[in-house]
N, C-alpha and C positions, 0 to 999 in steps of 0.2 A: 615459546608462546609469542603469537604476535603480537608488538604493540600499537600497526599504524594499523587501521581497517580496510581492507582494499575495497576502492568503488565496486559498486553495481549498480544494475538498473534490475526493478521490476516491473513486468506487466502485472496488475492486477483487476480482476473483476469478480466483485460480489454480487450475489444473488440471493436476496430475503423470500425467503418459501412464504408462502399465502400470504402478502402483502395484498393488500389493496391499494396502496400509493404508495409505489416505489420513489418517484422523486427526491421529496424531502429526506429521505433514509440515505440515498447516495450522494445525494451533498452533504447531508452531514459525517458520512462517511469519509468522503474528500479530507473534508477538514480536518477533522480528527488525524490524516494523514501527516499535514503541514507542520513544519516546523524547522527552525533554523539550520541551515547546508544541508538541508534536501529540495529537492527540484520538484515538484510534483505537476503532472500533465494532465485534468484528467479530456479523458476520448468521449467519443459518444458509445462505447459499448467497453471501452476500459480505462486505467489510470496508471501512469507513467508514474515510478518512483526510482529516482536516482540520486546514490548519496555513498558514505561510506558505508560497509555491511553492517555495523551494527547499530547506525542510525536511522536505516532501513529496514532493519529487523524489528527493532524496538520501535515505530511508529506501527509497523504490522500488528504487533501482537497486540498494542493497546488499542487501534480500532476493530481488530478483531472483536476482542473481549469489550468491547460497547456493544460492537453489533449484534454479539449472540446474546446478551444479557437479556433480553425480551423478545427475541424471537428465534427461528431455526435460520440459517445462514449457509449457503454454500461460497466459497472462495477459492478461484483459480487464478492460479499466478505462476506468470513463467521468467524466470532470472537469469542476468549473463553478468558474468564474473568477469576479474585479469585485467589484463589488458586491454580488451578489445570494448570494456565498460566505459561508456563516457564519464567525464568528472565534471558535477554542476556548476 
């Protein structure tokens, strides 16, 4: 088993189905992302997460489970591992 986490980075973009005002939803989104030794970017069409994997896994899964709590949600995210991951 490993015990150091190896960096990565993810792209990520949510998309709240039948929204009527997305804004407020993806910044709070953002946020919910933030947290100590991660990097967070966000884009105008997605949001940069760079940290070790499971301090970027675990901010995923808990603004995940915000965001679908009250509505349907879709979520695309694409990740690079290794080496070639930058470190925040």
């Amino acid at each position: 088993m490993c015990t150091v986490s190896p960096p990565i980075m993810a792209e990520v973009a949510i998309y709240p189905l039948r929204e009527p005002e997305v804004g407020p939803f993806l910044l709070e989104f953002v946020e919910r992302l933030r947290r100590p030794g991660l990097r967070v970017e966000p884009g105008p069409m997605s949001t940069l997460v760079v940290g070790e994997a499971h301090e970027v896994f675990a901010a995923l899964e808990e603004a995940f489970a915000w965001a679908g709590e009250e509505r349907q949600v879709v979520l695309r995210m694409t990740m690079t591992g290794g080496a070639s991951a930058p470190v925040p």
